[in-house]
C-alpha positions in Angstrom: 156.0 56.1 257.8 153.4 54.1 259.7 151.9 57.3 262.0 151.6 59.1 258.3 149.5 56.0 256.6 147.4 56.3 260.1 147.6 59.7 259.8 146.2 59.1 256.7 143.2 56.4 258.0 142.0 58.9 260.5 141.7 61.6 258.2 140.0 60.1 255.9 137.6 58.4 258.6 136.9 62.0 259.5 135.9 63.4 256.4 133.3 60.4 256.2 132.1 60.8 259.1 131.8 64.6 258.9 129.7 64.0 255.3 127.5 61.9 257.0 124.6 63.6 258.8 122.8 61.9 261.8 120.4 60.8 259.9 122.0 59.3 257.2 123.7 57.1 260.2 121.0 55.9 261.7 119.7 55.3 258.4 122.8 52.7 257.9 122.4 51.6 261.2 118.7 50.4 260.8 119.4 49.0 257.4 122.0 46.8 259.1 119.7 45.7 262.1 117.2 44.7 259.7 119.6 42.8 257.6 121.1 41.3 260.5 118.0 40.2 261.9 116.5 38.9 259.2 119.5 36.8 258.2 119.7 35.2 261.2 115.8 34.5 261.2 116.2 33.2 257.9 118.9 30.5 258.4 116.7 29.1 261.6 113.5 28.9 259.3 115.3 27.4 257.2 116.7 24.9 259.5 113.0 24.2 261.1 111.5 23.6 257.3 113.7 21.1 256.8 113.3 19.2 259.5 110.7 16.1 259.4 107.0 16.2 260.3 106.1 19.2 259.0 104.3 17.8 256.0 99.9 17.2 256.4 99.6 13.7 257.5 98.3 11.4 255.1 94.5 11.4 256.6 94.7 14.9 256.4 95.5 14.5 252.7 93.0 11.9 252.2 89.9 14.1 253.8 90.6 17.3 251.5 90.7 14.7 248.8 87.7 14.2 249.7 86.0 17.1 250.3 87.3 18.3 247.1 85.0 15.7 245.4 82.2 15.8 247.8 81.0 18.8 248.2 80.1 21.3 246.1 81.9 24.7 244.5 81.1 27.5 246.9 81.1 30.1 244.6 79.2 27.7 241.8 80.7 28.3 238.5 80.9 32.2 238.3 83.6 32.3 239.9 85.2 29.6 238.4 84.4 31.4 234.6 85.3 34.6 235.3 88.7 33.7 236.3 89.5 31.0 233.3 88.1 33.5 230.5 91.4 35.9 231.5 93.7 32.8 231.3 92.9 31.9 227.7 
């Protein structure tokens, strides 16, 4: 009864794999490496945001803060209309 279930198994593994043309495998197979990859990319990145220190120091803050009141527009106030007129 168990060679006919595995009979079975092996058949049916057959027929799949006879359905599937090369490139349909390596199609698969890259799809996987790619997934794999970038799962396991993802959970160190993930692990390294996380950690401490990686925020701007506070004189780093402090001198955009002041540059953003210091200094003037660089593109003037174009730039600055042409975008706000297609928020309203």
């Amino acid at each position: 009864m168990i060679s006919r279930a595995l009979k079975g198994v092996m058949s049916s593994k057959d027929t799949i794999r006879a359905r599937l043309k090369k490139n349909d495998l390596i199609k698969i197979i890259a799809v996987v490496l790619i997934i794999a990859t970038y799962m396991t990319n993802l959970s160190a990145s993930i692990k390294i945001g996380r950690a401490p220190g990686h925020e701007p120091s506070d004189a780093w803050m402090q001198a955009l803060t002041w540059m953003r009141y210091n200094t003037p527009e660089p593109f003037g106030d174009v730039y600055y209309k042409r975008f706000v007129g297609l928020l309203k």
